[in-house]
DRENMARLUM-837918 format. One record per atom (N, C-alpha, C): residue in three letters; x, y, z. Coordinates in steps of 0.001 Angstrom, whole numbers, padded with zeros to 6 digits, always signed. Layout:
% DRENMARLUM-837918
ALAXYZ;...
***
This chain:
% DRENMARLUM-837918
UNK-014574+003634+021549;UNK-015961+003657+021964;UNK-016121+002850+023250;UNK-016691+003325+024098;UNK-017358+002571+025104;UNK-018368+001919+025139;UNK-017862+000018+025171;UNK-019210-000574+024738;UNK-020162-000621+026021;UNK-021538-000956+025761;UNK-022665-000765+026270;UNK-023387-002102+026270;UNK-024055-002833+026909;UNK-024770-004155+026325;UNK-026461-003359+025878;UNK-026568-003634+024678;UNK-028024-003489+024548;UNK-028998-004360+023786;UNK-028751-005327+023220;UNK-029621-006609+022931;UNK-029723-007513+023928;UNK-031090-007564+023990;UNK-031733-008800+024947;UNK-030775-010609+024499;UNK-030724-010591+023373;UNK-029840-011797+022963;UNK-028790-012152+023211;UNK-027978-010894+023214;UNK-026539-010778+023378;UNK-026212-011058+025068;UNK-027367-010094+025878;UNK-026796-010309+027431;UNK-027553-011617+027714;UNK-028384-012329+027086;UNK-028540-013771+027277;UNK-027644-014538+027107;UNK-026941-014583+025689;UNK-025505-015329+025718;UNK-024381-015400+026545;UNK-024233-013691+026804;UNK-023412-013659+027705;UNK-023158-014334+029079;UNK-024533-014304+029936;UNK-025116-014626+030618;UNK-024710-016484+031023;UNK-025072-016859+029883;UNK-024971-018301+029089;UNK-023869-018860+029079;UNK-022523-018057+028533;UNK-021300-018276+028548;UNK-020710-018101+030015;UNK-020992-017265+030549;UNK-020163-017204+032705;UNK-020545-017881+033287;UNK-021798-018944+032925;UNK-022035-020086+033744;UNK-021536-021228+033031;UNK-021515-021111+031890;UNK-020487-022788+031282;UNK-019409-023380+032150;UNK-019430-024652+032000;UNK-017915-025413+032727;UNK-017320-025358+031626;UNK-016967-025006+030770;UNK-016501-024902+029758;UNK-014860-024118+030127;UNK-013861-024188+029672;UNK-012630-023716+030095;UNK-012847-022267+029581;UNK-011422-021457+029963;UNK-011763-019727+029429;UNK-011773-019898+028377;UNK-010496-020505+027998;UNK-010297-020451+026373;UNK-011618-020988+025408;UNK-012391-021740+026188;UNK-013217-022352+025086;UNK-014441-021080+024928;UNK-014200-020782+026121;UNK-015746-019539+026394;UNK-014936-018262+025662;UNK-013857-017889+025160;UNK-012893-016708+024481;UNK-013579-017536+023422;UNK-013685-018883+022588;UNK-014009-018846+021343;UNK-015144-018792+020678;UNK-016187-018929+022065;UNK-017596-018633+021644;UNK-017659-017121+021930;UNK-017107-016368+022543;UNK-017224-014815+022536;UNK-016957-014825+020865;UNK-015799-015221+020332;UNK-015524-014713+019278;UNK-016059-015115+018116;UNK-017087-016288+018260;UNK-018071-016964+017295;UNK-019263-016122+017365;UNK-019538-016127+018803;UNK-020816-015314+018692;UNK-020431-013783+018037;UNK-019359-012838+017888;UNK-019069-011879+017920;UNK-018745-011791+015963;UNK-018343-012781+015573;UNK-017910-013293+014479;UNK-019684-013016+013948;UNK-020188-013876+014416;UNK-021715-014045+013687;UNK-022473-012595+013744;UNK-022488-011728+014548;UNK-022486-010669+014619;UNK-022486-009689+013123;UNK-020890-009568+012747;UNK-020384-008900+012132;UNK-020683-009777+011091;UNK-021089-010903+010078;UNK-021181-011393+009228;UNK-023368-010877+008260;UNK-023029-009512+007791;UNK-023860-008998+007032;UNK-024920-008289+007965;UNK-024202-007625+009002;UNK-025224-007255+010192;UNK-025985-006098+009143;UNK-027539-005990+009958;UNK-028149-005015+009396;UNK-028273-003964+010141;UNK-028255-003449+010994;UNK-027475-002228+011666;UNK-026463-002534+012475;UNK-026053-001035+012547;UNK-024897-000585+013382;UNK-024881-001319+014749;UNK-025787-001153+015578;UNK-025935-001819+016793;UNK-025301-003765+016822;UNK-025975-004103+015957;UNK-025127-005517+015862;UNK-023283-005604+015860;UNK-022960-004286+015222;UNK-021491-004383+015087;UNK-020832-003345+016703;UNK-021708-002949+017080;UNK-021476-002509+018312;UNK-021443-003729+019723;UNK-022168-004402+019313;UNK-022358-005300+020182;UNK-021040-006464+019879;UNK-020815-006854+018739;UNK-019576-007598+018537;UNK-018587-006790+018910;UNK-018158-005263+019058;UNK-016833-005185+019983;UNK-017469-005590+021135;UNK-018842-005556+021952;UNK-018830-005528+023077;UNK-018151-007013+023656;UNK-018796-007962+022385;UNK-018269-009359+023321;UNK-016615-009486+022778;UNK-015977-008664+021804;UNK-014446-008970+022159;UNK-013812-008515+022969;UNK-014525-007634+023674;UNK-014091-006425+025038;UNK-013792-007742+025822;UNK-015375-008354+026230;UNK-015178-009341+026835;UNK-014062-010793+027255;UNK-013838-010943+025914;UNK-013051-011603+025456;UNK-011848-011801+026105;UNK-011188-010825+025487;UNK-010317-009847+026231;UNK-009913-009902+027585;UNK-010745-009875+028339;UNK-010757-009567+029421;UNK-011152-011117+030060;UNK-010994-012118+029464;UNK-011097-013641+029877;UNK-009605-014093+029564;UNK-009055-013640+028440;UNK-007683-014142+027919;UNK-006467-013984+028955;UNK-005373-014885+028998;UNK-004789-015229+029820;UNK-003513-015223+029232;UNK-002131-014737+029433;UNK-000910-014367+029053;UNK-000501-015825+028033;UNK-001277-017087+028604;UNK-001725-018333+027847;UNK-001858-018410+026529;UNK-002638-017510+026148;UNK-004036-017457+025233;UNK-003258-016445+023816;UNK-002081-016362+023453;UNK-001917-015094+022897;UNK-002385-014885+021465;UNK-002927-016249+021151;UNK-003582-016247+019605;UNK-005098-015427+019712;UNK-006004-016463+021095;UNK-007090-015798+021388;UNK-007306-014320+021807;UNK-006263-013538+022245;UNK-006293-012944+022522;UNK-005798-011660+020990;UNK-005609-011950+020189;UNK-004944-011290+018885;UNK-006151-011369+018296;UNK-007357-012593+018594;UNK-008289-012776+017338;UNK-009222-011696+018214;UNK-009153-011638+019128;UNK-010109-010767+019591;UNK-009932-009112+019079;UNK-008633-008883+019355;UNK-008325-007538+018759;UNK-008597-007713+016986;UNK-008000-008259+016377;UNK-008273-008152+014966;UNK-010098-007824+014803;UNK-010564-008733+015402;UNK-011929-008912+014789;UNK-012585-007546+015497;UNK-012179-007154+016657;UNK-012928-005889+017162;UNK-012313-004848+015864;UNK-011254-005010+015149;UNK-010463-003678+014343;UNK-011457-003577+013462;UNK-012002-005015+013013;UNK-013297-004974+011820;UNK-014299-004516+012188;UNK-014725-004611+013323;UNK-016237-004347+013601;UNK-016173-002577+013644;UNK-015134-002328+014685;UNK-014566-000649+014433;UNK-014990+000070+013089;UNK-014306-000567+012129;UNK-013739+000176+011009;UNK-014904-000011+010133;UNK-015831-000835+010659;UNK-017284-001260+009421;UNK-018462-000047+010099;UNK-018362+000339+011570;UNK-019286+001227+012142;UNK-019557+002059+011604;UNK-020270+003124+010919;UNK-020818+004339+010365;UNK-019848+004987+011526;UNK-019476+005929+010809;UNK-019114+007460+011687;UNK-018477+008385+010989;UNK-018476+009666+011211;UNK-018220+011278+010438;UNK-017157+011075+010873;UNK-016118+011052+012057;UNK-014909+011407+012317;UNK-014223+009972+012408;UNK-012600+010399+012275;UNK-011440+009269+012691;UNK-011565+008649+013892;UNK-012669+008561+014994;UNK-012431+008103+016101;UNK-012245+006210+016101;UNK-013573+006100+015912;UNK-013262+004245+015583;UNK-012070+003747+014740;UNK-011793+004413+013403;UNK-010638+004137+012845;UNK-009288+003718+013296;UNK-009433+005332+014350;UNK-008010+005394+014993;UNK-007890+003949+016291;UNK-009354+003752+016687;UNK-009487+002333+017056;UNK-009172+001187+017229;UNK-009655+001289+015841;UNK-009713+000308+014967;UNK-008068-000397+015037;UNK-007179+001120+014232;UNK-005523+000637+013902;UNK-005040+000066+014920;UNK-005507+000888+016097;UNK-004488+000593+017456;UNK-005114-001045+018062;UNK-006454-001436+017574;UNK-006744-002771+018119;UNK-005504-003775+017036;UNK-005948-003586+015743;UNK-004442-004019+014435;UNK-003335-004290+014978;UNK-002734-002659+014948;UNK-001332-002437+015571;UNK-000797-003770+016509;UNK-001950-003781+017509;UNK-001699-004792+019106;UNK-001559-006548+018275;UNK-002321-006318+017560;UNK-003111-008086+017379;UNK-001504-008406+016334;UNK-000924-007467+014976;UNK+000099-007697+014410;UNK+001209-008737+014815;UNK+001687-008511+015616;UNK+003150-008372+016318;UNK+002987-010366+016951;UNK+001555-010237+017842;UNK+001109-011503+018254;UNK+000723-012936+017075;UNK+000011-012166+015937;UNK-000208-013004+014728;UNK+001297-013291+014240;UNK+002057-012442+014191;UNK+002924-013125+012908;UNK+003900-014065+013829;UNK+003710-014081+015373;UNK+004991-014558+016050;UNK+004078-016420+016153;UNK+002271-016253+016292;UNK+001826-017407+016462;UNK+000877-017454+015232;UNK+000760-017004+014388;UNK-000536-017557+014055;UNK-000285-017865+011985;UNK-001085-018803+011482;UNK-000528-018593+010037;UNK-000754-017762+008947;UNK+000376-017404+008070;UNK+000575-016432+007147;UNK-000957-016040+006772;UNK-001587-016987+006555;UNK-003067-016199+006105;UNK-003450-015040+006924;UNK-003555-015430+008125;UNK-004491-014663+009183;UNK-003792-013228+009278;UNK-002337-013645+009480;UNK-001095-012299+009002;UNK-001671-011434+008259;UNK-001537-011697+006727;UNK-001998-011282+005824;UNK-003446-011005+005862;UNK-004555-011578+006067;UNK-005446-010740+006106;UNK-005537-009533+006987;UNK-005022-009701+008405;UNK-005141-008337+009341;UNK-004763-007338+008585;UNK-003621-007508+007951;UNK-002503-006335+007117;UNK-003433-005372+005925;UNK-004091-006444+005315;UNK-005138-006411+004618;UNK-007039-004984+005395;UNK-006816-005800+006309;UNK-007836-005061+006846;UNK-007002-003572+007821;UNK-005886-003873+008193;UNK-005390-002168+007826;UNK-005220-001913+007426;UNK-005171-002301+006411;UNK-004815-001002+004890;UNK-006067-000712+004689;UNK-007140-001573+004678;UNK-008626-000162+004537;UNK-008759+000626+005567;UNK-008057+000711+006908;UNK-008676+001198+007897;UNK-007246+002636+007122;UNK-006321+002914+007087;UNK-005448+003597+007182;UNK-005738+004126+005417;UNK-006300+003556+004697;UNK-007007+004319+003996;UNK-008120+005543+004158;UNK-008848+004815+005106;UNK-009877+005755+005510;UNK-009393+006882+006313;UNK-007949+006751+007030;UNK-007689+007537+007839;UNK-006389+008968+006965;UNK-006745+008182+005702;UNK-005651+009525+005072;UNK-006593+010679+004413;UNK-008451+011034+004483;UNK-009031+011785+004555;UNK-009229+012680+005671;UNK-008311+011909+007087;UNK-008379+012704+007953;UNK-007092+013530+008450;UNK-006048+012900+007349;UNK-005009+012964+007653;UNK-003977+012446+008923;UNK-004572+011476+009242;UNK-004080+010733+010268;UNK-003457+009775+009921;UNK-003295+009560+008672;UNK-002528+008075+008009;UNK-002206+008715+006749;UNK-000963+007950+005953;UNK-000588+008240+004212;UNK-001230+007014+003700;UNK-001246+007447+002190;UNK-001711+006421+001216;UNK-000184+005797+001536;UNK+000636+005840+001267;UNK+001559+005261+001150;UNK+001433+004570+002284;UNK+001235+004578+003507;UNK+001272+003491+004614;UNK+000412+002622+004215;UNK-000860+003114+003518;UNK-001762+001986+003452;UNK-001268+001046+002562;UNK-000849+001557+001202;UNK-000156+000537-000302;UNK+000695-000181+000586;UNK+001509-000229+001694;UNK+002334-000733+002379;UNK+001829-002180+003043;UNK+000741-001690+003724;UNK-000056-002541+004260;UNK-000730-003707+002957;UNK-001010-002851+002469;UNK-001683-004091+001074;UNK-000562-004739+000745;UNK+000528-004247+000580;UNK+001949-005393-000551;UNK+002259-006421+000396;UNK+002079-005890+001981;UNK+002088-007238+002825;UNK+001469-008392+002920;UNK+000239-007749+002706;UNK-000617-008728+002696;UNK-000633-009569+001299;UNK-000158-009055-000047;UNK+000193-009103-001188;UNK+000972-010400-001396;UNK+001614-010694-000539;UNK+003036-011741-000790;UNK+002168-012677-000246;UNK+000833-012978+000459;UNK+000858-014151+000440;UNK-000199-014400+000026;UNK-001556-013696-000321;UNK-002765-013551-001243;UNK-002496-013729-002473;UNK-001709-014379-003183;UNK-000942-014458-004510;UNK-002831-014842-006155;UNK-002744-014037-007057;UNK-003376-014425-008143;UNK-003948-015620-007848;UNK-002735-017000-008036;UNK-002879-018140-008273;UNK-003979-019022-006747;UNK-003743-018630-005966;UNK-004062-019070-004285;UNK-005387-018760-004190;UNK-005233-017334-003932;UNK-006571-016214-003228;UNK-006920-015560-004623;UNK-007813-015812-005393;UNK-007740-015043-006208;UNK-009029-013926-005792;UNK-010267-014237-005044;UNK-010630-013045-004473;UNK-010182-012273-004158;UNK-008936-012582-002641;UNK-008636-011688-001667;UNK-007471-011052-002427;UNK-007016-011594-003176;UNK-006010-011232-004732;UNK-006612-009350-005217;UNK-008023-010565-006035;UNK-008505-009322-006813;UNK-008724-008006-005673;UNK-009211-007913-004750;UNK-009751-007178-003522;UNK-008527-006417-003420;UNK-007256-006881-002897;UNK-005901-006096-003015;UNK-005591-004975-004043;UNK-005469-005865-005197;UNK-004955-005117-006506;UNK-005942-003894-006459;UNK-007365-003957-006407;UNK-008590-002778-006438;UNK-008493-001749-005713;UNK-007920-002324-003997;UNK-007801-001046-003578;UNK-006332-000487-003291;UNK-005098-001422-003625;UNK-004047-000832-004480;UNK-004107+000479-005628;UNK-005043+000017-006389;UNK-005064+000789-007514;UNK-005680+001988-007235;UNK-006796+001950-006159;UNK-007707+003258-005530;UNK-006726+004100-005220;UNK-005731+003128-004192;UNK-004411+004485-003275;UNK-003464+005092-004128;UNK-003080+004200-005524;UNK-002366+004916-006494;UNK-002944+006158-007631;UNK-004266+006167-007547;UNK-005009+007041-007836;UNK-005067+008344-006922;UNK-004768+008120-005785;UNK-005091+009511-004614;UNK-003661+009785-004229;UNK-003075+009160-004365;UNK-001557+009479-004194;UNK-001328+011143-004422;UNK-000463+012096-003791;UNK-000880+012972-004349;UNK+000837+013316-004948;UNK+000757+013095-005819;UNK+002410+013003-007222;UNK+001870+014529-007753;UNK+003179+014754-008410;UNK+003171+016230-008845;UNK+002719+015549-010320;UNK+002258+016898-011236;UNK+001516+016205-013020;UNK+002719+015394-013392;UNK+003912+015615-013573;UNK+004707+015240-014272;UNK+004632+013481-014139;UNK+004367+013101-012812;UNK+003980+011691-012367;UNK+002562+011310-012722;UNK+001842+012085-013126;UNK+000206+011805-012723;UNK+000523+010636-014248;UNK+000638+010886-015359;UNK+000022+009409-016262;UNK+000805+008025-015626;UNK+002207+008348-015013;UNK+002926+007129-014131;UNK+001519+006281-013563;UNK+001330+007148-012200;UNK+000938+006775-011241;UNK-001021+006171-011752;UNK-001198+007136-013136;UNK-002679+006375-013563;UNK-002180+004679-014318;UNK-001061+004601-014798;UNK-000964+003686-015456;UNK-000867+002686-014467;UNK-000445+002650-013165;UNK+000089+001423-012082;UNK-001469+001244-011686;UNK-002315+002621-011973;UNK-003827+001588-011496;UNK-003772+000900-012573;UNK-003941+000908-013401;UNK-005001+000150-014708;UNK-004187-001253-014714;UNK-003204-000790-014205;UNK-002028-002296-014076;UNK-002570-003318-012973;UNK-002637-002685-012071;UNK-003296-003171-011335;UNK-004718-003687-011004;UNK-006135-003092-011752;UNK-006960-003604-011856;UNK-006395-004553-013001;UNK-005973-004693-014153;UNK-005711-005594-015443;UNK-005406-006997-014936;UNK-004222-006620-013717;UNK-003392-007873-013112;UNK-004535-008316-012281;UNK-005729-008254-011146;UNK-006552-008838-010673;UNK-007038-009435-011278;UNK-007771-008379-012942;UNK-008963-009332-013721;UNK-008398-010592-014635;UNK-006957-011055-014377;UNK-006019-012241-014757;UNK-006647-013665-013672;UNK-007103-013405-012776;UNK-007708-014270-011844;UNK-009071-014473-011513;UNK-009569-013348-011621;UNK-011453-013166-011351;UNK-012045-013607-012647;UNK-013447-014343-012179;UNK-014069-014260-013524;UNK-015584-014497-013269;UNK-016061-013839-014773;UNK-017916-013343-014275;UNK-018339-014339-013617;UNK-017913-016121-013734;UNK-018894-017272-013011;UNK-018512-017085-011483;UNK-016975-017113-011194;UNK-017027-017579-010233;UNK-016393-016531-009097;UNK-016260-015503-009603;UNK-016061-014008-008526;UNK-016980-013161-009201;UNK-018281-013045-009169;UNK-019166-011894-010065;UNK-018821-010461-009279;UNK-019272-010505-007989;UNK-018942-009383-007748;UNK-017781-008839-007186;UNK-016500-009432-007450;UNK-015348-008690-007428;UNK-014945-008209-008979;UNK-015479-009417-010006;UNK-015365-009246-011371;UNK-015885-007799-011994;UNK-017329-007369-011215;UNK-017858-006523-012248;UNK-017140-004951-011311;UNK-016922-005287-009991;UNK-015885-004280-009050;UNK-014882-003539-009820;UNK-014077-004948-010483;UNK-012753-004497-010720;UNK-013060-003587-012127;UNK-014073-004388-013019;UNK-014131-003632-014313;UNK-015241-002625-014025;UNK-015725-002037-013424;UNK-016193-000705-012980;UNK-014738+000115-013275;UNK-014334-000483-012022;UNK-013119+000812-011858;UNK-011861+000851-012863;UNK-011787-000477-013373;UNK-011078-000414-014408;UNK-011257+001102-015741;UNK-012696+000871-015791;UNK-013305+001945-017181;UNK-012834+003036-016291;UNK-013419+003498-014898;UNK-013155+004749-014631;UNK-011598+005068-014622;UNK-010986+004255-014563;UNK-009553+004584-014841;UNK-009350+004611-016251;UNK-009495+003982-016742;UNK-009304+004074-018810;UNK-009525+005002-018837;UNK-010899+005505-018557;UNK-011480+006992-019270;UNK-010838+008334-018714;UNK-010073+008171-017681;UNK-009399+009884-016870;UNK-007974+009510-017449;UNK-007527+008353-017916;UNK-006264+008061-017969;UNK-005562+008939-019302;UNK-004551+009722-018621;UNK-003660+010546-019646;UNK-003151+010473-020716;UNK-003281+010455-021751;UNK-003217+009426-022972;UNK-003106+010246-024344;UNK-002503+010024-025163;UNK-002442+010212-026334;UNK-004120+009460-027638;UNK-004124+008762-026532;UNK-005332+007922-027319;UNK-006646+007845-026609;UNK-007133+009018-026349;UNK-008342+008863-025157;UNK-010132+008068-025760;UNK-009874+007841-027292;UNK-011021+007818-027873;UNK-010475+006568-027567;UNK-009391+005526-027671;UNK-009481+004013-027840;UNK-009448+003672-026408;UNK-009548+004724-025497;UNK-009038+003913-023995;UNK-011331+004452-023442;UNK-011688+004954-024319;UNK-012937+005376-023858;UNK-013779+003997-024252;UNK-013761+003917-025693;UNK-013932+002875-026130;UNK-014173+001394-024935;UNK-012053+001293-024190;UNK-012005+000281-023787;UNK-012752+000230-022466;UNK-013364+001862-022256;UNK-013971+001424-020930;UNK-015546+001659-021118;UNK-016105+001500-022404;UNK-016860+001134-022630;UNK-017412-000138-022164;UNK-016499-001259-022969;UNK-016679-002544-023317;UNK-016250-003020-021740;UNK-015679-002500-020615;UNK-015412-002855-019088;UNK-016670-002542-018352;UNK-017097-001642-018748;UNK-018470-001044-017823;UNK-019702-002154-018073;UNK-019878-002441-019625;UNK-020662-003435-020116;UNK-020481-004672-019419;UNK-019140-005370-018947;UNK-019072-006608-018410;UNK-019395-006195-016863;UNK-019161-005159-016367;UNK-019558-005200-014810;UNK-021039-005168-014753;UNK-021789-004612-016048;UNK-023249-004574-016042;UNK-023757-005965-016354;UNK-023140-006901-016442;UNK-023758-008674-016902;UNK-024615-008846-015226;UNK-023327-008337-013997;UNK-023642-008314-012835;UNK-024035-007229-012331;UNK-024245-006245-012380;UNK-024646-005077-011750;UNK-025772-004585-012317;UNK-027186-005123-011850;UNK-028816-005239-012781;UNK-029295-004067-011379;UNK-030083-003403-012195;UNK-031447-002464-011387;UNK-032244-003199-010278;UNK-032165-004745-010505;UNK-032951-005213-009233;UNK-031872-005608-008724;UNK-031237-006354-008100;UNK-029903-007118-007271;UNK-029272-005680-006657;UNK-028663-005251-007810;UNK-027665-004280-006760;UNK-028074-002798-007385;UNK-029072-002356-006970;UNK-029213-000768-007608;UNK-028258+000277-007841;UNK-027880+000370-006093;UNK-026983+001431-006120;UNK-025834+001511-007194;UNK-024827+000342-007295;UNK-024192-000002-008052;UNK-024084+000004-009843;UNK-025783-000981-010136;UNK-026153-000414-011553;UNK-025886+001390-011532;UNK-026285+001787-010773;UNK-026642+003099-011376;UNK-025143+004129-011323;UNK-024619+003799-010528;UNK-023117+004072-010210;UNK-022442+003674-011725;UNK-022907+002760-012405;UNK-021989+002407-013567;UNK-022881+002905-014359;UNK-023738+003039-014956;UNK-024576+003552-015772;UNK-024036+005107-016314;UNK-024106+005694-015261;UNK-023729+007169-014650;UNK-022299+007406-015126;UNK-021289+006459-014719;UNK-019768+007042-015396;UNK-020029+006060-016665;UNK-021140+005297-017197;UNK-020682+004835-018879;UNK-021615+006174-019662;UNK-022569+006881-018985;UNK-022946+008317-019330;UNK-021869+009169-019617;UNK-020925+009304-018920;UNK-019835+009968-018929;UNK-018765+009800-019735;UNK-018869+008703-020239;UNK-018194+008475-021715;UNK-018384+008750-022994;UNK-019946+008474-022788;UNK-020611+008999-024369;UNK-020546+010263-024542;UNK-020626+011019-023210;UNK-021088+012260-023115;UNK-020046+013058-024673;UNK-018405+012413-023626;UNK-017258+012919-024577;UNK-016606+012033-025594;UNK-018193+010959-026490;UNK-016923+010585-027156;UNK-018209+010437-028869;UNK-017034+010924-029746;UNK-018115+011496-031402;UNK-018608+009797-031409;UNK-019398+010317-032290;UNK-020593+009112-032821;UNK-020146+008453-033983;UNK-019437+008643-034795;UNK-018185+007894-035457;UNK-016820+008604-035267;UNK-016124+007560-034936;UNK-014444+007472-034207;UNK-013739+007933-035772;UNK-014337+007720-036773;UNK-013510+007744-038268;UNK-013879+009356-038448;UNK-014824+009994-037637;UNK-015275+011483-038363;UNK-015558+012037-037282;UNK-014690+012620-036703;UNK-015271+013186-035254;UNK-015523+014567-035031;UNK-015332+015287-036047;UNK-015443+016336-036343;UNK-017576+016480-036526;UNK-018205+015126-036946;UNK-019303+015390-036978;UNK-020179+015376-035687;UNK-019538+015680-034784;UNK-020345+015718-033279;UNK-020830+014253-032601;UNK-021864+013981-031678;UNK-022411+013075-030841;UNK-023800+012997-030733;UNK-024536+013614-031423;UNK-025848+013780-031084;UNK-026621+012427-030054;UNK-026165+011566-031098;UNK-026759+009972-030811;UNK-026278+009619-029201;UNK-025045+009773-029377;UNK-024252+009154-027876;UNK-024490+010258-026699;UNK-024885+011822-027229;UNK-025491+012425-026110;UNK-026843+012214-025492;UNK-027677+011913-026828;UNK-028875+011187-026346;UNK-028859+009635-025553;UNK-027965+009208-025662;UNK-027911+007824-024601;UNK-027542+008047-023656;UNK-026606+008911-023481;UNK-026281+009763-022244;UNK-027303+010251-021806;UNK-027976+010624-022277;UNK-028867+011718-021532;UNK-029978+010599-020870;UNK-029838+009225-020997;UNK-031291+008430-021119;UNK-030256+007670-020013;UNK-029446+007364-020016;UNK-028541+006197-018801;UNK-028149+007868-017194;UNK-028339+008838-017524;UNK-028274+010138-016658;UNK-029642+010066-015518;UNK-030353+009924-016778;UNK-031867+010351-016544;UNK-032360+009012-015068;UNK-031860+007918-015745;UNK-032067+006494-015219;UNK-032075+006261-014234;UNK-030316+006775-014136;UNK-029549+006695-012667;UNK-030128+007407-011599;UNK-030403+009186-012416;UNK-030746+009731-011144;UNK-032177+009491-010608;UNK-033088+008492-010993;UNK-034134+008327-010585;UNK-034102+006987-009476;UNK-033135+006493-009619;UNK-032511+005345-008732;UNK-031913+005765-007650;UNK-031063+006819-007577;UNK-030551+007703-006771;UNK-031166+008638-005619;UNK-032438+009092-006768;UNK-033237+009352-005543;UNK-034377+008706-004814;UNK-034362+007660-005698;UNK-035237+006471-004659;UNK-034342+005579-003403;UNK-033071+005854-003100;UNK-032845+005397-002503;UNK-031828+006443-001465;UNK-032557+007653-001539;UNK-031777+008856-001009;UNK-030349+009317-001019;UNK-030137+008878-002192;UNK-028531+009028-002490;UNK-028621+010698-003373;UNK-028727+011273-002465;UNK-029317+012701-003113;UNK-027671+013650-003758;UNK-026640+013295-002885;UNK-025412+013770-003492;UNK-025451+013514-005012;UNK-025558+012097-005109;UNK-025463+011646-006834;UNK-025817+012014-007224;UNK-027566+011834-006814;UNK-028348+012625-007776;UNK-028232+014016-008214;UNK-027851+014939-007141;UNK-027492+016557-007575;UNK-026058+016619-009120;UNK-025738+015530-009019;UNK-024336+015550-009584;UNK-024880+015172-010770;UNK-025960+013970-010901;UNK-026414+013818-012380;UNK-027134+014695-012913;UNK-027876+015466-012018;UNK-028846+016683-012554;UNK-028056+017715-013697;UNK-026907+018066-012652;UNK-025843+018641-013080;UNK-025497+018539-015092;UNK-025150+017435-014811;UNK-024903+016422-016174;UNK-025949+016548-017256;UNK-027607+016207-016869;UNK-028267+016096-017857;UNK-028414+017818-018306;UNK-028147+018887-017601;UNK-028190+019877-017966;UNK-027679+020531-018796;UNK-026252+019800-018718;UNK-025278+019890-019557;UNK-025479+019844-021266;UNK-026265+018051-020684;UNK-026501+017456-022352;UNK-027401+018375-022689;UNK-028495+018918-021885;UNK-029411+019670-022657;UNK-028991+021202-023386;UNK-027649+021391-022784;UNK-027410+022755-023456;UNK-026481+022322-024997;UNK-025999+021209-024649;UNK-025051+020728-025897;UNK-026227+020692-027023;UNK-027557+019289-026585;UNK-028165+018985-027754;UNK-028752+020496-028165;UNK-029445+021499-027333;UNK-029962+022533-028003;UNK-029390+023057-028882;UNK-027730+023126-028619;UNK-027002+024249-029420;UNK-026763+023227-030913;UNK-026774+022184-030611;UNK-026670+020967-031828;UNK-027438+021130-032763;UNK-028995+021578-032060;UNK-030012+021871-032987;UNK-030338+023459-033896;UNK-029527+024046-033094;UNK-029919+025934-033900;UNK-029192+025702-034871;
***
């Protein structure tokens, strides 16, 4: 992308910073503070546009001197890239090649953390880029195990749990022939299991209720001889991500879990000892956590979902009718 200056704030700072006596390097670290502050929960796009603009800058102050400052600038532009809204691979492909550059400079100066997180933040970018086919899952799982060796459980147990989650996403999309598919479901559930060894509801809530979201959605598709006890178990996972995931705080999310714990009842009998006697009960809760979601869904124009739950309650309504003749 070609940056542009368009906040009155931003070309004030700028402005602010080319007249400092301040050395380059010191004015490279307020580019990258101010650029940093930027990208920390911006509310539009334009804010994260404007933070590549001042690492452009940056950049272009750094001195053959400077090769740390000059790596933090690329890393942090790879984030701002890869966080931008956009339909196509363009920022992505960006994004990697700002990575790619900053790599090589981090691991020769800078410490294992910072390593490891870049590695970290390409593997989401090269995730995103294997819908375009411009990257493999497998490059990305690559990128995560790097970053893996030094984000350890015991250390990072956020940036831990965060790994293992979207580890477990790429071993899910992997595309293995059937004969591999229960393999490759079991290394997720391994992998969310091994995060939720470190996270916990007090003091990681929302990586905690993350991991056990996706945990259930993996229990419940997972290939199994025992699908009623692994439905069950992602019952009781969906329930703990819901301690944190409430209708006011995080909507989208409640309703996102609501919606696949709908999807459990949908297929699972109303006593586990007699299953031969149908669901009536658990289709009707289904039909009431369906109903819920998609009214959340479309209050907040998430209209895909919603078409998808419509879908669903239609379903239940042809099951309960035929339940009743």
């Amino acid at each position: 992308m070609t940056p542009t200056i368009s906040d009155a704030n931003v070309k004030a700072a700028l402005t602010a910073i080319e007249s400092e006596t301040a050395t380059l390097a010191e004015k490279v670290e307020m580019l990258i503070e101010m650029a940093a502050g930027l990208q920390h929960k911006p509310k539009t796009s334009q804010q994260l546009e404007d933070a590549v603009l001042l690492y452009h800058r940056g950049l272009e102050l750094c001195t053959p001197e400077m090769p740390v400052l000059q790596a933090r600038c690329l890393s942090g532009m790879g984030t701002a890239l890869r966080t931008i809204p956009s339909e196509g691979p363009g920022l992505l492909l960006e994004a990697k090649t700002a990575y790619d550059k900053a790599l090589p400079i981090l691991e020769e100066h800078a410490s294992p953390e910072e390593v490891a997180e870049t590695y970290m933040n390409l593997g989401v970018v090269l995730q995103g880029l294997v819908n375009f086919h411009k990257a493999t899952m497998q490059e990305a799982i690559q990128a995560y195990q790097k970053a893996a060796k030094v984000f350890t459980g015991e250390s990072y147990p956020q940036e831990f749990a965060i790994l293992q989650n979207n580890i477990a996403i790429a071993y899910l999309s992997l595309p293995l022939s059937s004969d591999k598919e229960k393999m490759r479901q079991g290394m997720a559930v391994q992998s969310f299991e091994a995060a939720l060894k470190w996270v916990t509801l007090i003091d990681h809530p929302s990586e905690y209720a993350m991991l056990q979201n996706n945990l259930a959605n993996a229990l419940q598709y997972l290939n199994t001889s025992h699908p009623i006890e692994n439905n069950l178990k992602a019952l009781a996972a969906y329930d703990e991500a819901l301690k944190v995931r409430t209708r006011q705080d995080t909507p989208i999310e409640y309703a996102n879990t609501i919606a696949n714990k709908a999807n459990v009842l949908f297929n699972l009998p109303d006593d586990i000892e007699n299953p031969e006697a149908g669901n009536p009960n658990n289709l009707k809760q289904s039909q009431a956590y369906y109903q819920e979601a998609k009214q959340i869904f479309m209050d907040y124009g998430q209209w895909e979902q919603a078409n998808l739950v419509t879908e669903m309650i239609e379903n239940i309504e042809k099951e309960l009718s035929a339940l009743s003749q």
